[in-house]
Backbone as ProteinMPNN parsed JSONL, in Angstrom:
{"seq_chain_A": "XXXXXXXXXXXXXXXXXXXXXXXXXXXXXXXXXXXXXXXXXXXXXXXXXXXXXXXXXXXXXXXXXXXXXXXXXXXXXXXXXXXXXXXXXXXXXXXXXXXXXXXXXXXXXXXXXXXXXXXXXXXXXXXXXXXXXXXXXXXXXXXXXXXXXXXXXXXXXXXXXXXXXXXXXXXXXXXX", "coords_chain_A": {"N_chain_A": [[127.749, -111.515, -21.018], [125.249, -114.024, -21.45], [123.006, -114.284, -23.169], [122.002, -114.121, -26.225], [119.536, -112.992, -28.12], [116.076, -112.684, -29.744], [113.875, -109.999, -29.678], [110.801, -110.143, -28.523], [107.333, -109.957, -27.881], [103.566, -108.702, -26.938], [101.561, -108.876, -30.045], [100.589, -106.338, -31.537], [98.142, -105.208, -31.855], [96.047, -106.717, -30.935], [94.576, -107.655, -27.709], [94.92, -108.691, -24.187], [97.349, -111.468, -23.576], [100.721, -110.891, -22.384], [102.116, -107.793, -21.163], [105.456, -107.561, -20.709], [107.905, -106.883, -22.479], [110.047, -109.772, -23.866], [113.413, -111.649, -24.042], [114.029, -114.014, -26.179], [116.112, -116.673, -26.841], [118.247, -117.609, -29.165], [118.639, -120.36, -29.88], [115.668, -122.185, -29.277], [114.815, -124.639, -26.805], [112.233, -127.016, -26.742], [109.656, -128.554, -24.969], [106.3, -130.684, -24.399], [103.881, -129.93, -26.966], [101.206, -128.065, -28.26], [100.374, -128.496, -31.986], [99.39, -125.394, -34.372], [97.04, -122.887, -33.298], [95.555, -122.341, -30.427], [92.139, -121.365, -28.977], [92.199, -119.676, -27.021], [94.75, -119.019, -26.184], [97.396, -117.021, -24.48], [99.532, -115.064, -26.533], [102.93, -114.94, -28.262], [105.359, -112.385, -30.364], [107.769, -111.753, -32.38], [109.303, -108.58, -32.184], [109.274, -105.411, -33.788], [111.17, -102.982, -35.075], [109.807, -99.748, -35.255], [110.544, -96.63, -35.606], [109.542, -93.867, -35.274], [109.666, -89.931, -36.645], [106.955, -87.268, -35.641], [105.889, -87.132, -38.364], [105.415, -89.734, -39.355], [107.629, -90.186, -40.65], [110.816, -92.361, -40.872], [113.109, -91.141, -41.934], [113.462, -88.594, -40.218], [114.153, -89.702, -37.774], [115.46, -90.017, -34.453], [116.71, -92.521, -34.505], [117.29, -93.017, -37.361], [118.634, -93.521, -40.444], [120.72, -91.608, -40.923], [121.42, -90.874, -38.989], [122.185, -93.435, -37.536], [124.823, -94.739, -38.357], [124.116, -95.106, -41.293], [122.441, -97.008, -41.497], [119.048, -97.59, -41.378], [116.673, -98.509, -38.946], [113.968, -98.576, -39.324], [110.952, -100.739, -39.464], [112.496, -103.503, -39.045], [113.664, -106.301, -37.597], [113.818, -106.577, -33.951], [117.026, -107.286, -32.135], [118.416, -108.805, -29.232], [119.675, -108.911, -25.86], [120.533, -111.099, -22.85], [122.262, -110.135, -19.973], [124.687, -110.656, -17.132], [125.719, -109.819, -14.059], [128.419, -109.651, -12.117], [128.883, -111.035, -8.651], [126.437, -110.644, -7.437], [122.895, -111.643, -6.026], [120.663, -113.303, -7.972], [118.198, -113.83, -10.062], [116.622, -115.212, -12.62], [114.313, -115.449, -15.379], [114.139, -117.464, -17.999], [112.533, -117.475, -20.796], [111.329, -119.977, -23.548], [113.384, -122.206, -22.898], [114.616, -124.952, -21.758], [116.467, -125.735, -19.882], [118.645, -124.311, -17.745], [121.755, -121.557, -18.072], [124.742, -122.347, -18.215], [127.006, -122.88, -15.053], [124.52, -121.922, -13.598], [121.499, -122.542, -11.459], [118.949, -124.662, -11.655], [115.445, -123.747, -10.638], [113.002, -124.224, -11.605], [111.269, -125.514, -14.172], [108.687, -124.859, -16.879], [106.187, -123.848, -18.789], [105.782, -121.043, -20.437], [103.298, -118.349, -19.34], [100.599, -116.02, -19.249], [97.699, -113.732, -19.793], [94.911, -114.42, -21.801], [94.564, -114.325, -25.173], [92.431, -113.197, -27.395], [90.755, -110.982, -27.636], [90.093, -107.733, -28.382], [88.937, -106.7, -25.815], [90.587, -107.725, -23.994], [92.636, -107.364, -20.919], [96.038, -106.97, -20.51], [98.77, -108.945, -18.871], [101.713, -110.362, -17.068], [104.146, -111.869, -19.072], [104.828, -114.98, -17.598], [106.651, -117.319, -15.873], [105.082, -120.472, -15.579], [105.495, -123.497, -13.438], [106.132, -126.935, -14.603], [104.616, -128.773, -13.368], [102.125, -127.839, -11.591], [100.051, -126.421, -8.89], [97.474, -126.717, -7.171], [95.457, -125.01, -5.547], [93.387, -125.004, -2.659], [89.828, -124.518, -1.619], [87.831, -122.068, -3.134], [85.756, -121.185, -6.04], [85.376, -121.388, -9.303], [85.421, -118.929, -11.214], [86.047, -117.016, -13.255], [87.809, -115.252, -12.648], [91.1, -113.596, -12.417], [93.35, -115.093, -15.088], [94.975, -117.659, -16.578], [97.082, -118.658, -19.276], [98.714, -120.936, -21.508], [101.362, -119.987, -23.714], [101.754, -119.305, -26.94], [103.336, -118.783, -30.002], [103.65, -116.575, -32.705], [105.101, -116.391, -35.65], [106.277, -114.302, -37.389], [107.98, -111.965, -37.21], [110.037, -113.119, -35.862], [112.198, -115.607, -36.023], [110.955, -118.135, -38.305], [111.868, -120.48, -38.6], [113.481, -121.451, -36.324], [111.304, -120.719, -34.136], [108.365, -121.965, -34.158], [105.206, -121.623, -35.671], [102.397, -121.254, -33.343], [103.226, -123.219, -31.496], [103.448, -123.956, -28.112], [105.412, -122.223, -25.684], [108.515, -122.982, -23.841], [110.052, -122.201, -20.562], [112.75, -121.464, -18.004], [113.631, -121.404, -14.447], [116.026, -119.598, -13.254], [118.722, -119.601, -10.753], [121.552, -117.75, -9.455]], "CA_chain_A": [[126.511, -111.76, -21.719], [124.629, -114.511, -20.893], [122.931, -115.317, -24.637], [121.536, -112.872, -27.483], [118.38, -113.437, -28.923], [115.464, -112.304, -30.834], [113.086, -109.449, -28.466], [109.815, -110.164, -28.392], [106.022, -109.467, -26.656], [102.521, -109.117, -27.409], [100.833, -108.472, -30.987], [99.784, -104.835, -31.081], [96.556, -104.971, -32.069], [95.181, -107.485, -29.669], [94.224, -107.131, -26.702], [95.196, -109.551, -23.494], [98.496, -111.626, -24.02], [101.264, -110.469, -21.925], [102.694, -106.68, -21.243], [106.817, -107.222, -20.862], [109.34, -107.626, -23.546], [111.511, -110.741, -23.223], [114.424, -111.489, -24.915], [113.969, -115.066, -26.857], [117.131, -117.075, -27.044], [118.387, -117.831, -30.784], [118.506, -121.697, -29.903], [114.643, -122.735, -28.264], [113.901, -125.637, -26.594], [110.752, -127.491, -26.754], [108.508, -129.922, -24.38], [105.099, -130.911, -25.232], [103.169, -128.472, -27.577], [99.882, -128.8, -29.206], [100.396, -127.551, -33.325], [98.222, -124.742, -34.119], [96.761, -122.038, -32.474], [94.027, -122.676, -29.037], [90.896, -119.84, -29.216], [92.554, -118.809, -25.878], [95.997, -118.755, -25.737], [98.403, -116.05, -24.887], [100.298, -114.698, -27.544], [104.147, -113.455, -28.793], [106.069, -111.939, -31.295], [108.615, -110.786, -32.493], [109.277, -107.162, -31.752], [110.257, -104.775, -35.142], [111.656, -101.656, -34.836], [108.888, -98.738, -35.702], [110.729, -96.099, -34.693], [109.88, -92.682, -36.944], [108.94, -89.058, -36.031], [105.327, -87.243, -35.531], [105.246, -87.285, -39.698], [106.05, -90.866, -39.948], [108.81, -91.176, -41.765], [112.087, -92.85, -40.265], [114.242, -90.313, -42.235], [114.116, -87.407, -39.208], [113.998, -89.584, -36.171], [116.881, -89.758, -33.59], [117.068, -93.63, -34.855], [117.216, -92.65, -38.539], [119.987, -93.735, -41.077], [121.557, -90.458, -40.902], [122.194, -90.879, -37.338], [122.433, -94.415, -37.184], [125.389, -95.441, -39.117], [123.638, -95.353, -42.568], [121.141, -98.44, -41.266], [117.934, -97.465, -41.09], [115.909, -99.639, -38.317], [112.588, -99.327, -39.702], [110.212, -102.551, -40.002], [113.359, -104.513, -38.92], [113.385, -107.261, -36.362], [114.608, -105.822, -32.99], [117.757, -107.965, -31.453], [118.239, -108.725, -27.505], [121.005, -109.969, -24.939], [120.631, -110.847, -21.657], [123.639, -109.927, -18.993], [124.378, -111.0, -15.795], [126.504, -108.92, -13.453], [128.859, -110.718, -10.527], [128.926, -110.921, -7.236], [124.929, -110.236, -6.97], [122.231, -112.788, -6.152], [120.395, -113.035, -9.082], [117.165, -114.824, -10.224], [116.295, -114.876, -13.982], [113.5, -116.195, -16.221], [114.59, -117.693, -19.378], [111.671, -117.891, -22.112], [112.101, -120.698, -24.831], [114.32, -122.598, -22.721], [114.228, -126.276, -20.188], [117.631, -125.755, -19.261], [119.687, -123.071, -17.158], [122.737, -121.276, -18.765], [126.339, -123.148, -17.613], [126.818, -122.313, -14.084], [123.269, -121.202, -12.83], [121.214, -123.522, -10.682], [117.515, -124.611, -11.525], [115.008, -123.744, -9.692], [112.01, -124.614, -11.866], [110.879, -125.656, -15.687], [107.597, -124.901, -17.07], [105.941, -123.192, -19.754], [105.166, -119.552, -20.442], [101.546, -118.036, -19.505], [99.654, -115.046, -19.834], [96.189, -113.688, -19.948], [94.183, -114.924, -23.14], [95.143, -113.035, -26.463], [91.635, -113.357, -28.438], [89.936, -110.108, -28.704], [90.911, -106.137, -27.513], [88.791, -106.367, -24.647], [91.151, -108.011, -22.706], [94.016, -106.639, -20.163], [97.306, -107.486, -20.473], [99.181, -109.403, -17.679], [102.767, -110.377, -17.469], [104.514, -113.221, -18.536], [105.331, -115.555, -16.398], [106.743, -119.438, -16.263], [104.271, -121.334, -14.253], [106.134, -124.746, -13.103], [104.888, -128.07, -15.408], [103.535, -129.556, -12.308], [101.433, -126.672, -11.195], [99.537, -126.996, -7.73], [95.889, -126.488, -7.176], [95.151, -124.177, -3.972], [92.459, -125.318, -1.697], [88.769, -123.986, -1.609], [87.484, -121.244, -4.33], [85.198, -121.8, -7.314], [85.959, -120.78, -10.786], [83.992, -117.486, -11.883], [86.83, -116.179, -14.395], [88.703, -114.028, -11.838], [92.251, -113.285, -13.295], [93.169, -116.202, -15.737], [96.712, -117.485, -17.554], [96.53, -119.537, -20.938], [100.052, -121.071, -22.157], [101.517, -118.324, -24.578], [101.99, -119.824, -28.144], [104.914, -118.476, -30.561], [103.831, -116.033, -33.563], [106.561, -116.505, -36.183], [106.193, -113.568, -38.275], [109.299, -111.731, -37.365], [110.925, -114.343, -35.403], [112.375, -116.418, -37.332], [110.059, -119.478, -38.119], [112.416, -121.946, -38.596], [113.563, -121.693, -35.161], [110.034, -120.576, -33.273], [107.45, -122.394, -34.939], [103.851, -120.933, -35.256], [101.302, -121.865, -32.76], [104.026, -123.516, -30.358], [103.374, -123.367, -26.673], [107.181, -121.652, -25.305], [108.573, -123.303, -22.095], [110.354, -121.442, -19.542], [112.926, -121.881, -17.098], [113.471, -119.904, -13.699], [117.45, -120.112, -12.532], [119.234, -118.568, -9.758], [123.389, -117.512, -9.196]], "C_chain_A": [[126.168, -113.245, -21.604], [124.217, -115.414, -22.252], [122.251, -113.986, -25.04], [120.19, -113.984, -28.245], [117.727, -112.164, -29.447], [113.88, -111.412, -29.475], [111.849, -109.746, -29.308], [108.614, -109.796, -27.292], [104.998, -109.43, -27.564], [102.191, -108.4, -28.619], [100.014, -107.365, -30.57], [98.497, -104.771, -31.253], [95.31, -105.879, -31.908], [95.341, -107.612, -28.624], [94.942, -108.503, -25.689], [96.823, -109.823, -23.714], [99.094, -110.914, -22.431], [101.926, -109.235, -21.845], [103.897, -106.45, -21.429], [107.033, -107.589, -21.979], [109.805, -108.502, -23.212], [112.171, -110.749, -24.409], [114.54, -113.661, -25.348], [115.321, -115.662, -27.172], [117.126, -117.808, -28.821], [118.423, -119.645, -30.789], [117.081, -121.952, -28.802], [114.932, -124.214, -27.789], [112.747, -126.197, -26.386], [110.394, -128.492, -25.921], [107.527, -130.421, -25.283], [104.764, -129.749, -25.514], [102.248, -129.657, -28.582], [100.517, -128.329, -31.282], [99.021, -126.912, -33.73], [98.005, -123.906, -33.124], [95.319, -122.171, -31.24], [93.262, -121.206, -29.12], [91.735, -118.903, -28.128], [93.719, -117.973, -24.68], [96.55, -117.642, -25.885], [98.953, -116.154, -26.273], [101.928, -114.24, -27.444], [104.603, -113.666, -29.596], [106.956, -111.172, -31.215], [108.558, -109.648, -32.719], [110.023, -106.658, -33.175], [110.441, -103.29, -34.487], [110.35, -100.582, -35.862], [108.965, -97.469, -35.076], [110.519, -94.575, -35.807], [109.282, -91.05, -36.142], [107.768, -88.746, -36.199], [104.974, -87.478, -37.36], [105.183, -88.448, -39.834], [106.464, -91.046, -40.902], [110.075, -91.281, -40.847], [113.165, -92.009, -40.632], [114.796, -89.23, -41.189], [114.065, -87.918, -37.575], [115.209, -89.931, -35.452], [117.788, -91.511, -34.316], [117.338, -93.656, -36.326], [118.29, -92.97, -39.353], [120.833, -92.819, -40.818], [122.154, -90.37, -39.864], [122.217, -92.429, -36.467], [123.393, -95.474, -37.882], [125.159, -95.782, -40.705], [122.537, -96.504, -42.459], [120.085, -97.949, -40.893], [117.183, -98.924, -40.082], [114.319, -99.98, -38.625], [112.036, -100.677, -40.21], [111.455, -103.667, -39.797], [113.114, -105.268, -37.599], [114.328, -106.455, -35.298], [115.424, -106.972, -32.491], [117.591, -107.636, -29.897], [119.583, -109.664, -27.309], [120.53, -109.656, -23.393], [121.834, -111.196, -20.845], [123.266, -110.277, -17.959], [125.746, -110.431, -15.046], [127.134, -109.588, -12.343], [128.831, -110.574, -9.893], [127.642, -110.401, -6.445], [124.212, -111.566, -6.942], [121.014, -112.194, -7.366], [119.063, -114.018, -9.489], [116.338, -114.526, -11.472], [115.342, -116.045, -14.196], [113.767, -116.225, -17.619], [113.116, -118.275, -20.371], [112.569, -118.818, -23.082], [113.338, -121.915, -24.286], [114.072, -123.802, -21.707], [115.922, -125.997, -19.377], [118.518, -124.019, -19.053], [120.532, -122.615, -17.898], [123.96, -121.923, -17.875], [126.407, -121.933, -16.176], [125.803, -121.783, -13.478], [122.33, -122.552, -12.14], [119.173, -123.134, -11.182], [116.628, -124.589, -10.702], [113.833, -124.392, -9.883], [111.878, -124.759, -12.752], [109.235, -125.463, -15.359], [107.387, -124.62, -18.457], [105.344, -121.724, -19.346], [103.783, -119.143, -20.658], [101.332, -116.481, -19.691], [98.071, -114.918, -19.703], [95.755, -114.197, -21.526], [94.352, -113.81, -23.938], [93.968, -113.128, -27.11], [90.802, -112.307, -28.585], [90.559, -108.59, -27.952], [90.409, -106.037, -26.608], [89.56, -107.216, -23.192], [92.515, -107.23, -22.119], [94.934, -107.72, -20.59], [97.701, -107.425, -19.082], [100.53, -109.64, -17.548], [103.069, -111.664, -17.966], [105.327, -113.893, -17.637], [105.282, -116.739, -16.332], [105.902, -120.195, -14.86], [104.687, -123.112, -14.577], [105.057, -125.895, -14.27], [104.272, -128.821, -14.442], [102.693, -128.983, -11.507], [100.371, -127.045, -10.249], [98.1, -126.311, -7.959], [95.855, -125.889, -5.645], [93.574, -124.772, -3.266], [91.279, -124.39, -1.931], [88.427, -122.949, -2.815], [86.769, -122.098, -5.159], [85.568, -120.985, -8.909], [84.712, -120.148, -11.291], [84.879, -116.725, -12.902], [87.784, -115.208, -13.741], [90.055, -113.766, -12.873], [92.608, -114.862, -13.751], [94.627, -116.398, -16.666], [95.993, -119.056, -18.507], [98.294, -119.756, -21.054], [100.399, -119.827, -23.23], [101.787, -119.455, -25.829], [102.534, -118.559, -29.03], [103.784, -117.542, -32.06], [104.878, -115.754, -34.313], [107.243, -115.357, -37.314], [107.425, -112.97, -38.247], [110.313, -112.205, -36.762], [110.943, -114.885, -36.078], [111.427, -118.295, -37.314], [110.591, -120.801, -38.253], [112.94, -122.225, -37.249], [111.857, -121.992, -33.805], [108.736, -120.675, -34.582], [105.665, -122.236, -34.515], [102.707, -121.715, -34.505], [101.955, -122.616, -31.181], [103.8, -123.455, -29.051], [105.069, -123.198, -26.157], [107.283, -122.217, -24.159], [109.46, -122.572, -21.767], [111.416, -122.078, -18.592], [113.561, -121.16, -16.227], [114.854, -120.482, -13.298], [117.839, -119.242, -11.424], [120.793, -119.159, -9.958], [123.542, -116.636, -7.984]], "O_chain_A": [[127.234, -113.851, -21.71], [124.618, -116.537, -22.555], [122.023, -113.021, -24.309], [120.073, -115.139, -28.653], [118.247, -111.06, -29.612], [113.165, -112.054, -28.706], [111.822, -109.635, -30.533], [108.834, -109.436, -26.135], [105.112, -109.876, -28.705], [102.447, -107.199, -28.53], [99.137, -107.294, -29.709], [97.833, -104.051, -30.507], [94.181, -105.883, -32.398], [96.532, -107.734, -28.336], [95.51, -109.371, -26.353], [97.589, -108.891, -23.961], [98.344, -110.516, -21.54], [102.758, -109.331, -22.747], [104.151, -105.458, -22.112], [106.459, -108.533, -22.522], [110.208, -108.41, -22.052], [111.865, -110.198, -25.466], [115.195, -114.4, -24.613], [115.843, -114.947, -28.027], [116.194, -118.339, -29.424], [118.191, -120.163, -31.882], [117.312, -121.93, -27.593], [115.344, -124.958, -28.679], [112.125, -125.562, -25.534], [110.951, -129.549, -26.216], [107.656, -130.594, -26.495], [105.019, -128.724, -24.882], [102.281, -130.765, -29.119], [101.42, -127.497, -31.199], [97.912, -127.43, -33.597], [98.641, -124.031, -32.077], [94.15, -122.023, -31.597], [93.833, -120.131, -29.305], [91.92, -117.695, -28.281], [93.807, -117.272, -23.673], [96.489, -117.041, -26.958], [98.847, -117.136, -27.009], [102.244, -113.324, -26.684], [104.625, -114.819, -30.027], [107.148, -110.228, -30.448], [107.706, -109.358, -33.559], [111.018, -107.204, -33.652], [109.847, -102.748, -33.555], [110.143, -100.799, -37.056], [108.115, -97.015, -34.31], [111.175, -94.32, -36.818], [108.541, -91.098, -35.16], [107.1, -89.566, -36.828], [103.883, -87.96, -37.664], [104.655, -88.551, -40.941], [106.091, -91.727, -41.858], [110.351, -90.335, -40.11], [114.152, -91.977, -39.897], [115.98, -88.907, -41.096], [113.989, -87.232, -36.556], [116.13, -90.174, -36.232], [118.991, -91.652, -34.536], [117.784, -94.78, -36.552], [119.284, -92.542, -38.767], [121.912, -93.242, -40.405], [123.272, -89.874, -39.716], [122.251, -92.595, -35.248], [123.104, -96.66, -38.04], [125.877, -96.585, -41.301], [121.84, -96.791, -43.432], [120.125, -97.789, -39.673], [117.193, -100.091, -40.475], [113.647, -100.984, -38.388], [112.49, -101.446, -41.058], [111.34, -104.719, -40.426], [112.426, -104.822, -36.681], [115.338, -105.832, -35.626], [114.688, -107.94, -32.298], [116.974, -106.707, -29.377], [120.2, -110.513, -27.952], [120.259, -108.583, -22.855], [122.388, -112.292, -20.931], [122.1, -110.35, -17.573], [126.826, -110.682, -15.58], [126.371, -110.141, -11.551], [128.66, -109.355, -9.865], [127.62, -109.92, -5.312], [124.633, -112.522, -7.594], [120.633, -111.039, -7.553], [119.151, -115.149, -9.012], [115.443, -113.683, -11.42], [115.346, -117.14, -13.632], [113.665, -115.244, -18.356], [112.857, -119.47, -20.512], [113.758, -118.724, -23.388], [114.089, -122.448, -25.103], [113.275, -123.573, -20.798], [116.123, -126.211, -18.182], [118.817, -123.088, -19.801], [120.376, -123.229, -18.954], [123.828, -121.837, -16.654], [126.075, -120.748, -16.141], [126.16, -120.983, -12.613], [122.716, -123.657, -12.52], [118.464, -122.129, -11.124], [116.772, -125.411, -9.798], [113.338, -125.056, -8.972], [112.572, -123.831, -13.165], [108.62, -125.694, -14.318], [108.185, -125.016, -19.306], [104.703, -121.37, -18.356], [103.125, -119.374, -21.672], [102.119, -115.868, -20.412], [97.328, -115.885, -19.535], [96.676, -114.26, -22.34], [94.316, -112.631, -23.587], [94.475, -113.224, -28.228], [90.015, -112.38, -29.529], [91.408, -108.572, -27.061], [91.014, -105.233, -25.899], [89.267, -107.29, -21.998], [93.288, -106.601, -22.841], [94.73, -108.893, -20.904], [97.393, -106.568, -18.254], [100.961, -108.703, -18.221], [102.457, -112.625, -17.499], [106.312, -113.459, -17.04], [104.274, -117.396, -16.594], [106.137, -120.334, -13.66], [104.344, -123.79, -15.545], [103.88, -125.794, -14.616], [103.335, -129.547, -14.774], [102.413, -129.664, -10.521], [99.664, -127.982, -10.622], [97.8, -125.506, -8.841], [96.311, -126.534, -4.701], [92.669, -124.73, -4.099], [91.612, -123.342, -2.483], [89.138, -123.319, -3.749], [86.897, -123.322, -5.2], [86.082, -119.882, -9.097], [83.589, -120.53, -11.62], [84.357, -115.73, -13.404], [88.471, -114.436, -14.409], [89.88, -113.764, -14.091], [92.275, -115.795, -13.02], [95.206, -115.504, -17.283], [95.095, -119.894, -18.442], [99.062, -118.851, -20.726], [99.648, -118.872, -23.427], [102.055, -120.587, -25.427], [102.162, -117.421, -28.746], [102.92, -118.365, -32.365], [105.687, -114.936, -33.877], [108.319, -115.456, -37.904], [108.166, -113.29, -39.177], [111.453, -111.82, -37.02], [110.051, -115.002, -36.919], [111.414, -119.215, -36.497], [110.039, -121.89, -38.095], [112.845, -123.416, -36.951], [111.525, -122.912, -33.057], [108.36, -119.906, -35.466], [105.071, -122.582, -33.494], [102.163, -122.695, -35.015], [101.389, -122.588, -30.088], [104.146, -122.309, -28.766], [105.843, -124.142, -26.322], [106.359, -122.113, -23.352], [109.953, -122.026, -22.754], [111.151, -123.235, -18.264], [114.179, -120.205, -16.698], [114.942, -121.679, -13.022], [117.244, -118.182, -11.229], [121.211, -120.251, -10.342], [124.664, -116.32, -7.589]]}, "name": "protein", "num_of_chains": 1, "seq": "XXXXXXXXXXXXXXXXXXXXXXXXXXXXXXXXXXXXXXXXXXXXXXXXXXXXXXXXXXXXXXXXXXXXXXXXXXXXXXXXXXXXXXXXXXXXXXXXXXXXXXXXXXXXXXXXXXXXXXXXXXXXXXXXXXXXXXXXXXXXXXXXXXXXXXXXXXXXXXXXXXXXXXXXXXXXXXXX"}
């Protein structure tokens, strides 16, 4: 195991933002960040467990106290770990993080983007760490085509003393 954190992804009931889960390491690191939230920034949060059958209630579903050790997971924060398996080449993106895990080799720092989180008519995109020195491509004009926004931190079920609200998250891409 690699490190255990706190799963997160995009706020359900807005639109844009990013589509995967990641898995948030329990120690962040931070670059620059604005405080506060931008009209146009991605979004994430922490992920809760809402796991119940067609009646909704958590009492008859496969995840249910009764069949989960006596712990019910409803409305609880969902945990995460990410593994790394040997003797494979390997190329991970660490959310929340400027530095590699011991033994892995950097390839790139940035911060975490996304499509814009501000109303339901937008698609969701993935996230994805775009380098802090980010290149400009040659020719094109800007008409809105597909579009990434830094992602900024919702602290609601992440814990806020670690991931502080409004935050822009940095990123960093390693290889083994």
């Amino acid at each position: 195991m690699l490190f255990q954190g706190h799963a997160a992804g995009p706020q359900n009931d807005i639109g844009g933002s990013g589509s995967n889960l990641l898995c948030l390491p329990e120690d962040p690191q931070w670059k620059n960040y604005l405080n506060g939230y931008s009209t146009y920034s991605g979004r994430i949060a922490g992920v809760k467990y809402e796991i119940f059958n067609s009646g909704y209630s958590y009492e008859n579903s496969v995840f249910s106290a009764a069949n989960n050790g006596g712990n019910s997971l409803g409305e609880k924060p969902a945990s995460c770990a990410v593994c790394y398996v040997g003797g494979r080449s390997t190329v991970l993106m660490v959310p929340a993080r400027t530095q590699c895990p011991d033994g892995w080799t950097t390839e790139y720092g940035g911060y975490l983007v996304s499509d814009a989180s501000h109303d339901r008519n937008r698609k969701r995109s993935s996230y994805v760490c775009l380098d802090e020195a980010p290149e400009v491509a040659a020719g094109g004009t800007s008409h809105d085509q597909a579009t990434i926004y830094p992602v900024e931190v919702i602290c609601e079920t992440l814990p806020c003393s670690l991931y502080i609200n409004g935050r822009e998250l940095t990123c960093v891409v390693c290889s083994k």
